[in-house]
SERO-373592 format. One line per field, with one value per atom (N, C-alpha, C, O): x, y, z; residue in one letter; residue number from 1; atom name. Coordinates in steps of 0.02 Angstrom, whole numbers. Layout:
# residues N
px <- [X; ...]
py <- [Y; ...]
pz <- [Z; ...]
r <- [a; ...]
k <- [NUM; ...]
a <- [CA; ...]
//
This chain:
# residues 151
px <- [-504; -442; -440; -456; -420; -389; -337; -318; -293; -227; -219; -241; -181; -150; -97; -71; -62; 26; 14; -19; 55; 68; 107; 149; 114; 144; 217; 221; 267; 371; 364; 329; 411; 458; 410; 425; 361; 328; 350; 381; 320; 321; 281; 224; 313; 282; 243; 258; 155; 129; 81; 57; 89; 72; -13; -16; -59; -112; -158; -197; -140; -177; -217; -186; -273; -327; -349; -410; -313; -337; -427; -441; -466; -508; -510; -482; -537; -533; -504; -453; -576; -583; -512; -500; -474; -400; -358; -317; -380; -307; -359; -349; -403; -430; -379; -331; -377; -333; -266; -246; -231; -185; -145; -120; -126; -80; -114; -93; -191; -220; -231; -232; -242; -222; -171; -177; -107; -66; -54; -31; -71; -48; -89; -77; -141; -185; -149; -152; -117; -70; -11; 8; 26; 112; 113; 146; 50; 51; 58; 111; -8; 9; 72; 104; 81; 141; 227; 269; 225; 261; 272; 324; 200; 196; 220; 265; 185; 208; 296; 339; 309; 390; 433; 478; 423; 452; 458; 508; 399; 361; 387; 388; 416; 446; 512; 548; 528; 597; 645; 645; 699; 751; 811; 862; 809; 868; 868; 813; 927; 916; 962; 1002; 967; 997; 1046; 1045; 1087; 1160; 1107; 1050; 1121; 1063; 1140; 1189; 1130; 1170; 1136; 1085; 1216; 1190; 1141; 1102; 1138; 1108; 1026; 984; 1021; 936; 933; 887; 967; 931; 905; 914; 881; 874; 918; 948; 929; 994; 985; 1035; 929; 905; 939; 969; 929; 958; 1008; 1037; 1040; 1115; 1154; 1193; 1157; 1223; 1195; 1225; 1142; 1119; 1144; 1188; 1110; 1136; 1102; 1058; 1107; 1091; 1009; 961; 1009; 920; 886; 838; 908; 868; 859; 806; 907; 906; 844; 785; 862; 803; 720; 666; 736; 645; 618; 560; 657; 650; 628; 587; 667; 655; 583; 542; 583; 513; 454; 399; 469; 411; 395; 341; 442; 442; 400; 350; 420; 387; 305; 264; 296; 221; 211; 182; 224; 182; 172; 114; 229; 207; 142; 100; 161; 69; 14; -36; 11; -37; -60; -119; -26; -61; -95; -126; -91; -141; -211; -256; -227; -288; -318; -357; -322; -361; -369; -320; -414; -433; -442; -459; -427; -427; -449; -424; -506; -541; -525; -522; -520; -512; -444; -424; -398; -326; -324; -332; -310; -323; -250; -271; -180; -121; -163; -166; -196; -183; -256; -271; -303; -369; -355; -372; -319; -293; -244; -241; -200; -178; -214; -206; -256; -302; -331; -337; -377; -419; -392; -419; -328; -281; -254; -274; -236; -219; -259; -235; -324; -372; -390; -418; -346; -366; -435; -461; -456; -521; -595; -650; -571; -638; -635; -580; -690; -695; -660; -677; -610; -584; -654; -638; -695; -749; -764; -796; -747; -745; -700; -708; -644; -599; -594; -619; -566; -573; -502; -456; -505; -443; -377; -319; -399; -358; -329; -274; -343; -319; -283; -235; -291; -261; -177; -147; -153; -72; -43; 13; -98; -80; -117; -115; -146; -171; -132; -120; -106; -43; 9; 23; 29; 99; 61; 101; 15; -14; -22; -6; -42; -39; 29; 38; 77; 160; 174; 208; 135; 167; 122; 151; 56; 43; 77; 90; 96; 124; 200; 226; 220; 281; 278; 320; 222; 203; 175; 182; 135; 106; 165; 157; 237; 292; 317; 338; 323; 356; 312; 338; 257; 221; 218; 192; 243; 256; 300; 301; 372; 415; 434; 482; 399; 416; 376; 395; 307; 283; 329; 337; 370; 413; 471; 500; 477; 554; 532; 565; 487; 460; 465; 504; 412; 406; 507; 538; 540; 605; 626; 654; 620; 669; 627; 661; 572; 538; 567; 575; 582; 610; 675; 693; 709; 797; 808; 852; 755; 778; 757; 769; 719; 654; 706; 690; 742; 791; 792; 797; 786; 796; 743; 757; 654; 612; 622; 616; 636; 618; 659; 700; 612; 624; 689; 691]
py <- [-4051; -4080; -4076; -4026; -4132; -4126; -4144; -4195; -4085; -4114; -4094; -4044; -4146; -4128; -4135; -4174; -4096; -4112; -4088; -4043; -4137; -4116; -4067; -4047; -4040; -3987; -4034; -4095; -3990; -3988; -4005; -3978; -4062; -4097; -4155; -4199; -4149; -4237; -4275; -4251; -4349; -4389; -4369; -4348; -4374; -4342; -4376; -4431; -4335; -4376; -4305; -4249; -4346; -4321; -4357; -4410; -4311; -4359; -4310; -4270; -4325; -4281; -4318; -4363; -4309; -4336; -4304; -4301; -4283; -4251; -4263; -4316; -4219; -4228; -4222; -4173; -4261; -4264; -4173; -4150; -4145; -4097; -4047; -4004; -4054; -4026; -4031; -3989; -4092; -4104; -4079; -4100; -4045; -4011; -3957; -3971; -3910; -3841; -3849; -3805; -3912; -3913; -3863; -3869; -3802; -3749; -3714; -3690; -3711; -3660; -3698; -3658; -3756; -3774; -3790; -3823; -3772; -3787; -3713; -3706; -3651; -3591; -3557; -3511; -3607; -3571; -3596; -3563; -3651; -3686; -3657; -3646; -3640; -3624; -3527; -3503; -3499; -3410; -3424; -3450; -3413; -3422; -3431; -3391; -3490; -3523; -3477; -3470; -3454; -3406; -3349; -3316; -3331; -3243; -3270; -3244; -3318; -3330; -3345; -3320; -3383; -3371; -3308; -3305; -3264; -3204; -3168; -3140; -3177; -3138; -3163; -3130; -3229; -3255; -3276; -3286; -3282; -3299; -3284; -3235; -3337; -3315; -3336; -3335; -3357; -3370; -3372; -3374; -3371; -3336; -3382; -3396; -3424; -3452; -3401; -3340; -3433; -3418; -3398; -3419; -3347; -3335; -3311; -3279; -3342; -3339; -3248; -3227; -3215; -3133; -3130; -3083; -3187; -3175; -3175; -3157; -3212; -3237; -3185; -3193; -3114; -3060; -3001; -3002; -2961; -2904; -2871; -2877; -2822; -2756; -2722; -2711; -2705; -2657; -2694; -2662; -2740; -2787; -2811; -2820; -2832; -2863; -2861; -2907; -2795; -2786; -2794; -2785; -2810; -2786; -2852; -2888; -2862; -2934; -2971; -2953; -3052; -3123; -3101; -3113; -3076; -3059; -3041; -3071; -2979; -2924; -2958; -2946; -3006; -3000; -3084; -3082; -3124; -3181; -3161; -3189; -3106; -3065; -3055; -3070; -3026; -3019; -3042; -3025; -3106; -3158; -3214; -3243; -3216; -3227; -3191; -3218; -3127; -3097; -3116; -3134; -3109; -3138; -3200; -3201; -3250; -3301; -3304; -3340; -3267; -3255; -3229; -3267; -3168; -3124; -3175; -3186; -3218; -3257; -3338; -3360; -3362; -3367; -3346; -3379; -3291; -3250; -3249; -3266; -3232; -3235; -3280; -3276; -3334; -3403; -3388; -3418; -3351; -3331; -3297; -3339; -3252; -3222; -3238; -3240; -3247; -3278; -3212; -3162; -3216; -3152; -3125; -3087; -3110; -3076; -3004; -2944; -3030; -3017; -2986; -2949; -3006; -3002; -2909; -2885; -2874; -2778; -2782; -2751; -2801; -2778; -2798; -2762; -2862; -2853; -2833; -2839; -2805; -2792; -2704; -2674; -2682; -2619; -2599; -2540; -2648; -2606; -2636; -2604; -2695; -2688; -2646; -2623; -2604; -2542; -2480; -2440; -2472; -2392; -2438; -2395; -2471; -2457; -2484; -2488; -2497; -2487; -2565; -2567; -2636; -2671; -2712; -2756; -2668; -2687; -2676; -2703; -2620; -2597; -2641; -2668; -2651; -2686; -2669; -2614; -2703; -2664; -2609; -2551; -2611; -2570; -2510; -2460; -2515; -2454; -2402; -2357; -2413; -2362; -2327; -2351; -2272; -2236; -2245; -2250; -2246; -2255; -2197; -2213; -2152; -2118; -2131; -2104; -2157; -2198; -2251; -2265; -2293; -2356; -2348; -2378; -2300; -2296; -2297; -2317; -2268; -2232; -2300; -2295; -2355; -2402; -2460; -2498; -2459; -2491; -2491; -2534; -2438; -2416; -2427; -2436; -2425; -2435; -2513; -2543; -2548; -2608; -2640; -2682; -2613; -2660; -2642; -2680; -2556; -2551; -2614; -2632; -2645; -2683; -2748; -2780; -2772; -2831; -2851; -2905; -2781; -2779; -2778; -2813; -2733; -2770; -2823; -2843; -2838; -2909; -2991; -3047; -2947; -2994; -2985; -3037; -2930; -2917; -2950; -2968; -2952; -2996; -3062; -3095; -3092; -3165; -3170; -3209; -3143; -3143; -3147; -3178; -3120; -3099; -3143; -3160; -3172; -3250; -3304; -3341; -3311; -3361; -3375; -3423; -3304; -3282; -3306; -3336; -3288; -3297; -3384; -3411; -3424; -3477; -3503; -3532; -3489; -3502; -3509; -3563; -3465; -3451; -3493; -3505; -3513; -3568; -3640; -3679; -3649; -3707; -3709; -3745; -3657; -3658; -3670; -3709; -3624; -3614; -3643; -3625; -3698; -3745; -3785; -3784; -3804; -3794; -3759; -3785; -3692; -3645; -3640; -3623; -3654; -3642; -3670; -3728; -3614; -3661; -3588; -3544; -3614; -3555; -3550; -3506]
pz <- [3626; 3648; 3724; 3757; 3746; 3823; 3816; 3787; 3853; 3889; 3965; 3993; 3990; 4068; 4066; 4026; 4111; 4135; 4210; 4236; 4232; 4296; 4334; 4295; 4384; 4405; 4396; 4390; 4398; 4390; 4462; 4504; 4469; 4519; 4541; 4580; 4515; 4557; 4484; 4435; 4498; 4424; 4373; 4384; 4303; 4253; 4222; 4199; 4212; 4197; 4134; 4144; 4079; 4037; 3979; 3949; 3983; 3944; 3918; 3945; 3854; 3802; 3749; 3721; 3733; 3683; 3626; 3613; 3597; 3534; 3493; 3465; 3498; 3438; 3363; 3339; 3327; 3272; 3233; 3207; 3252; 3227; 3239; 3196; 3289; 3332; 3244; 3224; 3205; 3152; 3094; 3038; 3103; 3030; 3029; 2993; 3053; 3067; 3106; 3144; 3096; 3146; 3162; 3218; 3125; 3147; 3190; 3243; 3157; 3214; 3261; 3308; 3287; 3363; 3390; 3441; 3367; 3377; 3405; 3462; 3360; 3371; 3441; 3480; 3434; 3508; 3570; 3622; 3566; 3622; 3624; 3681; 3578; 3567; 3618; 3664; 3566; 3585; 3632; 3647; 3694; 3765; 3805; 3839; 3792; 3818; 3814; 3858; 3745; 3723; 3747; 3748; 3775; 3802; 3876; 3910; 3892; 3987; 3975; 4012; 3928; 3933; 3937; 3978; 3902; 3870; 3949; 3972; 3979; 4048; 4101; 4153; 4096; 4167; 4164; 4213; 4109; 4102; 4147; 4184; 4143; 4201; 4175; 4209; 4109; 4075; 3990; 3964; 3946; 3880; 3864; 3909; 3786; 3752; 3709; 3717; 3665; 3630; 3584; 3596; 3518; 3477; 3426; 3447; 3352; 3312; 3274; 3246; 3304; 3256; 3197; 3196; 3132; 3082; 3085; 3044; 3168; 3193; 3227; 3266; 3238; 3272; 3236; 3175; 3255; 3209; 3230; 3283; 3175; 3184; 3245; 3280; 3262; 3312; 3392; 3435; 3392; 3457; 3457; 3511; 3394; 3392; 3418; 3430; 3440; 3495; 3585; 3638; 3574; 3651; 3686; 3663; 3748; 3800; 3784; 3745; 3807; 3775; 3790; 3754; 3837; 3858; 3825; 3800; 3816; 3758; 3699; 3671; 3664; 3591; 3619; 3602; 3645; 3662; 3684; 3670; 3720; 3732; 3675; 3666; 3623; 3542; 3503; 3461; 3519; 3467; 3506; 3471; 3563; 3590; 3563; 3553; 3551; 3542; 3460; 3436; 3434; 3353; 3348; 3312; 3384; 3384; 3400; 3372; 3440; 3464; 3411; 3372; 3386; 3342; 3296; 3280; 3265; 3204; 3221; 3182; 3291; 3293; 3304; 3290; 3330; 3334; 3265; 3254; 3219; 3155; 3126; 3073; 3171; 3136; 3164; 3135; 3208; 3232; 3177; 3153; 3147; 3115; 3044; 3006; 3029; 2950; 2917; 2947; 2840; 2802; 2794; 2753; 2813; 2826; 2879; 2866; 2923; 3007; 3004; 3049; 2935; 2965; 2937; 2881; 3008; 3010; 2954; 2905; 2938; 2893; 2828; 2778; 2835; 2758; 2730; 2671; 2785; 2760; 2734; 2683; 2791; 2790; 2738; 2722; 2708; 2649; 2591; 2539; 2586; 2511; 2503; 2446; 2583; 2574; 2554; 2517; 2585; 2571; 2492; 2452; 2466; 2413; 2331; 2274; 2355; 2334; 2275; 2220; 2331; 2287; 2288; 2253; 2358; 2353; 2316; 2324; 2272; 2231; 2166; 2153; 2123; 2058; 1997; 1974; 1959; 1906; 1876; 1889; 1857; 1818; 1882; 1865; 1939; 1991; 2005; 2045; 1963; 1961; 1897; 1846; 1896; 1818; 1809; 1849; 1730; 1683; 1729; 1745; 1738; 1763; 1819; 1825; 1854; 1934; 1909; 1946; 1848; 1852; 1875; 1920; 1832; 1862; 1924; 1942; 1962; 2030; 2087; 2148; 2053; 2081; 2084; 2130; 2003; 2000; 2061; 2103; 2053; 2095; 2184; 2230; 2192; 2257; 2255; 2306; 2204; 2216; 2234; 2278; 2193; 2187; 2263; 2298; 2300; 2364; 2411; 2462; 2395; 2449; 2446; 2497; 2374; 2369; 2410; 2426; 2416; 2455; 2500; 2528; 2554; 2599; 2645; 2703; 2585; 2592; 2600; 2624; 2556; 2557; 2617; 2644; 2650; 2710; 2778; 2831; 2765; 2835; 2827; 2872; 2770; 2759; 2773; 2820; 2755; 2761; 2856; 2879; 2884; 2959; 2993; 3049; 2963; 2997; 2995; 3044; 2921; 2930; 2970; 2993; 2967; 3032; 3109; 3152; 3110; 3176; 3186; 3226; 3137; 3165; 3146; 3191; 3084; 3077; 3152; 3163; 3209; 3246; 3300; 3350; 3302; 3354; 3349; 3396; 3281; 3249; 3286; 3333; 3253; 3274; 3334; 3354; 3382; 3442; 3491; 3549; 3473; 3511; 3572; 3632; 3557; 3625; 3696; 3751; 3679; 3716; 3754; 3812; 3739; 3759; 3836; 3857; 3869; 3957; 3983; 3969; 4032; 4095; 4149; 4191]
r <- [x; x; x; x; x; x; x; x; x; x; x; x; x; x; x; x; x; x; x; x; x; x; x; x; x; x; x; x; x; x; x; x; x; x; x; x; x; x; x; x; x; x; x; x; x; x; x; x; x; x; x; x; x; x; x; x; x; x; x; x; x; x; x; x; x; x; x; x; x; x; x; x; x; x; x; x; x; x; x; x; x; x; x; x; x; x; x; x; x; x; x; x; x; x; x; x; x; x; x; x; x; x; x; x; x; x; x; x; x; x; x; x; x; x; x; x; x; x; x; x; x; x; x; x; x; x; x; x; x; x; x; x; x; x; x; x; x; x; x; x; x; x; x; x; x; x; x; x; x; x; x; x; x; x; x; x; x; x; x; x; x; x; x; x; x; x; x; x; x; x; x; x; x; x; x; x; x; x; x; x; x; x; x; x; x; x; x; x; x; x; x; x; x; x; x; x; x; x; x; x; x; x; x; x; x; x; x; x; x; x; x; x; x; x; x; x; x; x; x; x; x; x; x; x; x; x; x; x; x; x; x; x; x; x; x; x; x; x; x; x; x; x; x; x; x; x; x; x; x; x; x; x; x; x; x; x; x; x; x; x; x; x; x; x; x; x; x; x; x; x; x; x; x; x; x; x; x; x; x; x; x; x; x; x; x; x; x; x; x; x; x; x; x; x; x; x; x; x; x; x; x; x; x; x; x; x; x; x; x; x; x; x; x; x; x; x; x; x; x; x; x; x; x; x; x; x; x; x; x; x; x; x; x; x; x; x; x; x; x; x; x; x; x; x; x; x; x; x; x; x; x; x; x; x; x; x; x; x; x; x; x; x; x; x; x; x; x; x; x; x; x; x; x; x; x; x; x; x; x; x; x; x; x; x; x; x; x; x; x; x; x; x; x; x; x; x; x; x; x; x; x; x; x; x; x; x; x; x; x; x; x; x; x; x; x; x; x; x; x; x; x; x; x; x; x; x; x; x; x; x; x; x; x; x; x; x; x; x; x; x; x; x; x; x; x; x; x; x; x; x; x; x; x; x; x; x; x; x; x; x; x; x; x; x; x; x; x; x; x; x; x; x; x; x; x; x; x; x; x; x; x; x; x; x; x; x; x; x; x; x; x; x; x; x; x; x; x; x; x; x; x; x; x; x; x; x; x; x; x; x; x; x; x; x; x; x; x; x; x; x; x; x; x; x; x; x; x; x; x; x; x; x; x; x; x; x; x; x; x; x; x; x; x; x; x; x; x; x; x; x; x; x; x; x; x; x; x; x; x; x; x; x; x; x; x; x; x; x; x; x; x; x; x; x; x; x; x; x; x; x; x; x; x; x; x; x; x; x; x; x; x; x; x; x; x; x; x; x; x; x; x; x; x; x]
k <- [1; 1; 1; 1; 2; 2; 2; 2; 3; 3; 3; 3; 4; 4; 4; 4; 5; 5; 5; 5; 6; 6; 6; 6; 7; 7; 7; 7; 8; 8; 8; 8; 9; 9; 9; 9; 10; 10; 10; 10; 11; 11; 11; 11; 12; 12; 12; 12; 13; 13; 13; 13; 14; 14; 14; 14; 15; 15; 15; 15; 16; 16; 16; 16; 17; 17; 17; 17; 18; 18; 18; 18; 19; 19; 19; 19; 20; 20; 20; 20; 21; 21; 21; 21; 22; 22; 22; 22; 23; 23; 23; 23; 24; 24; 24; 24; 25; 25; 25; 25; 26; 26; 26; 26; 27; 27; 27; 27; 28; 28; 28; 28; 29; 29; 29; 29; 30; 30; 30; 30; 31; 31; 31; 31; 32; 32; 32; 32; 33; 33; 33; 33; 34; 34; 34; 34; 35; 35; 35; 35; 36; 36; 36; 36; 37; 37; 37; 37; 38; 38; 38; 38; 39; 39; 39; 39; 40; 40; 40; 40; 41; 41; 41; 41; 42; 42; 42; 42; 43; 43; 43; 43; 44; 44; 44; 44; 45; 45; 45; 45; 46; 46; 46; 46; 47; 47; 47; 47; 48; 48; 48; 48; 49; 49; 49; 49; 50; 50; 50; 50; 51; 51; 51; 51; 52; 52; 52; 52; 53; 53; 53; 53; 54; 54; 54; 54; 55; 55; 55; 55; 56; 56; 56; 56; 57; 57; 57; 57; 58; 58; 58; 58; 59; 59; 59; 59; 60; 60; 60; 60; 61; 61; 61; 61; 62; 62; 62; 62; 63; 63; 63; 63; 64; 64; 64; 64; 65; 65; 65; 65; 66; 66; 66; 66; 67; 67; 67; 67; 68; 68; 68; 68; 69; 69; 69; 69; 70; 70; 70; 70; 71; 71; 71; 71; 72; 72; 72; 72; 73; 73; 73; 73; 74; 74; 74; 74; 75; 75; 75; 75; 76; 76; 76; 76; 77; 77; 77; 77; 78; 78; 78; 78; 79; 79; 79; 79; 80; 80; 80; 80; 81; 81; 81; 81; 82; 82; 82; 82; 83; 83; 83; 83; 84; 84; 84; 84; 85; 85; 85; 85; 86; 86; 86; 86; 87; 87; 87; 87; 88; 88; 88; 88; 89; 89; 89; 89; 90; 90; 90; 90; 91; 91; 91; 91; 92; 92; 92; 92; 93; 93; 93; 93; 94; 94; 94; 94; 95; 95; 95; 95; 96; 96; 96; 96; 97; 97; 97; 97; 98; 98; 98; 98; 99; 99; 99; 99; 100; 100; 100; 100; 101; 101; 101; 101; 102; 102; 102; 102; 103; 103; 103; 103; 104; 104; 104; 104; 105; 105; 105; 105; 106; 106; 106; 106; 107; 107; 107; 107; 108; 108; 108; 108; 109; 109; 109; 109; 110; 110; 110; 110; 111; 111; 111; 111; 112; 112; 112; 112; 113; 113; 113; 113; 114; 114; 114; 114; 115; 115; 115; 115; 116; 116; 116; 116; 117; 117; 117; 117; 118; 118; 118; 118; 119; 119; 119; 119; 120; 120; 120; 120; 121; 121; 121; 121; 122; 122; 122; 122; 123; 123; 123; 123; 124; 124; 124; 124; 125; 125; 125; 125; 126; 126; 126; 126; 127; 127; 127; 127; 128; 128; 128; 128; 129; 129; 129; 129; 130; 130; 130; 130; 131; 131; 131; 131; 132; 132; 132; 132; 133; 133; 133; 133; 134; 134; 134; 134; 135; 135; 135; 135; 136; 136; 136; 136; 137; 137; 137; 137; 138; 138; 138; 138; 139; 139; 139; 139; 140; 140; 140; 140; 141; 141; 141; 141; 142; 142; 142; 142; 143; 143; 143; 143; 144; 144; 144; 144; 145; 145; 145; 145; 146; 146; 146; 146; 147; 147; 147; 147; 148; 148; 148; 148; 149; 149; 149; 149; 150; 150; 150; 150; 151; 151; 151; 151]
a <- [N; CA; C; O; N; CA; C; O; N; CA; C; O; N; CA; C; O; N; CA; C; O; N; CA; C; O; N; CA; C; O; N; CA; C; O; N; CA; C; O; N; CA; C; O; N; CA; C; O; N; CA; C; O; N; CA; C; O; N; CA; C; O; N; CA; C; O; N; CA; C; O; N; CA; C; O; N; CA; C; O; N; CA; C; O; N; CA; C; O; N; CA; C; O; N; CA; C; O; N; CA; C; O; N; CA; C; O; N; CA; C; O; N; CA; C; O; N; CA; C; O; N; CA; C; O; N; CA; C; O; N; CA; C; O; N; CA; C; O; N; CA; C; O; N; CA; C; O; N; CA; C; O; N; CA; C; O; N; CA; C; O; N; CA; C; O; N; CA; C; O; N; CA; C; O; N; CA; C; O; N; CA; C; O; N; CA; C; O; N; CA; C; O; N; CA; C; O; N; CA; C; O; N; CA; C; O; N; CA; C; O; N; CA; C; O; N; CA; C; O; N; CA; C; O; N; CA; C; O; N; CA; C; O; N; CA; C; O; N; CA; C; O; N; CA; C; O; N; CA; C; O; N; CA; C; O; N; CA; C; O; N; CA; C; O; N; CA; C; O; N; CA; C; O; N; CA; C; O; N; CA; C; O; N; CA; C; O; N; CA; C; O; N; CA; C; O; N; CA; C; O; N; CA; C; O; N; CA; C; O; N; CA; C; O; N; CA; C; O; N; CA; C; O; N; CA; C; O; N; CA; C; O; N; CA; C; O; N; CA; C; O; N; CA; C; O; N; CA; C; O; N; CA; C; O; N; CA; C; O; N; CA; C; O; N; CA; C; O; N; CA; C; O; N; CA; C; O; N; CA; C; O; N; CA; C; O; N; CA; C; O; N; CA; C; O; N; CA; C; O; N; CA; C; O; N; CA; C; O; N; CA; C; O; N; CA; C; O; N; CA; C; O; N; CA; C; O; N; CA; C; O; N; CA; C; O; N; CA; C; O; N; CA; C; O; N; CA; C; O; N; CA; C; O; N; CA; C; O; N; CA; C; O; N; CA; C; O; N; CA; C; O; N; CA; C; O; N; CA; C; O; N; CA; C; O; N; CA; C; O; N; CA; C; O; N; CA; C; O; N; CA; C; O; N; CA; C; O; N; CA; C; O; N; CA; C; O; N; CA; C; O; N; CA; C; O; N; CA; C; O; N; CA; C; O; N; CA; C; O; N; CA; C; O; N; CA; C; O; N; CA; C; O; N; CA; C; O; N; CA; C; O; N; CA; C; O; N; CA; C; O; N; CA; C; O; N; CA; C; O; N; CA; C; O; N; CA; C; O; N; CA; C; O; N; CA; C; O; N; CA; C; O; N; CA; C; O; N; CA; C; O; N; CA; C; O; N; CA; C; O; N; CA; C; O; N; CA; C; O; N; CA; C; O; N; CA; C; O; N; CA; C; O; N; CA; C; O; N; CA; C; O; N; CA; C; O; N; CA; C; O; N; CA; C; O; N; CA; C; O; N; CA; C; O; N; CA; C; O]
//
């Protein structure tokens, strides 16, 4: 892919060429363009949008328009950042199949573990719900708030 933009305050001149291969994975090039851009916002910012209480977390809710928008910036990054790593690669969810042991072969565990593998499994599935759950929030609030994006 090439793109150019020109530097802010001359005439705008915008020209981008997509390669084929750019729309095989479109999120993941989309997510290699959006992160960046995201982290230099969060980092230079000089102004913060209206953010509806139910789009913040508890922990910030009460804080200033700043705090709870640095937040929700960072939300947004974290949730493309996650398009980078293929499943392999991905350390949450490689790290709890290994601690809760859904990585060995049913015929590799003994009858006696199954319960306790069980109950370790239902705990990764819940976590496994909770980092989906918090990718979608993230991009949710890129969506909502795509407005706001500017310095």
């Amino acid at each position: 892919m090439f793109a150019y933009i020109n530097e802010y305050g001359e005439k705008q001149v915008v020209d981008v060429k997509p390669d084929k291969y750019d729309t095989y994975n479109l999120d993941w090039t989309l997510a290699q363009i959006i992160y960046p851009l995201l982290i230099q916002l969060r980092d230079t910012t000089n102004g913060s949008p209206e953010m509806d209480d139910e789009d913040v977390h508890p922990t910030v809710r009460h804080e200033d328009i700043h705090t709870r928008w640095d937040w929700a910036l960072g939300e947004m990054a974290w949730a493309f950042a996650q398009s980078f790593d293929d499943y392999a690669s991905n350390d949450m969810i490689r790290e709890t199949e290994i601690r809760h042991g859904k990585m060995f072969p049913d015929g590799d565990v003994g009858s006696w573990l199954a319960d306790s593998v069980k109950r370790m499994y239902n705990d990764y599935e819940w976590e496994r719900d909770v980092y989906q759950k918090r990718i979608l929030n993230g991009r949710m609030l890129f969506a909502k708030y795509y407005g706001g994006l500017w310095d």
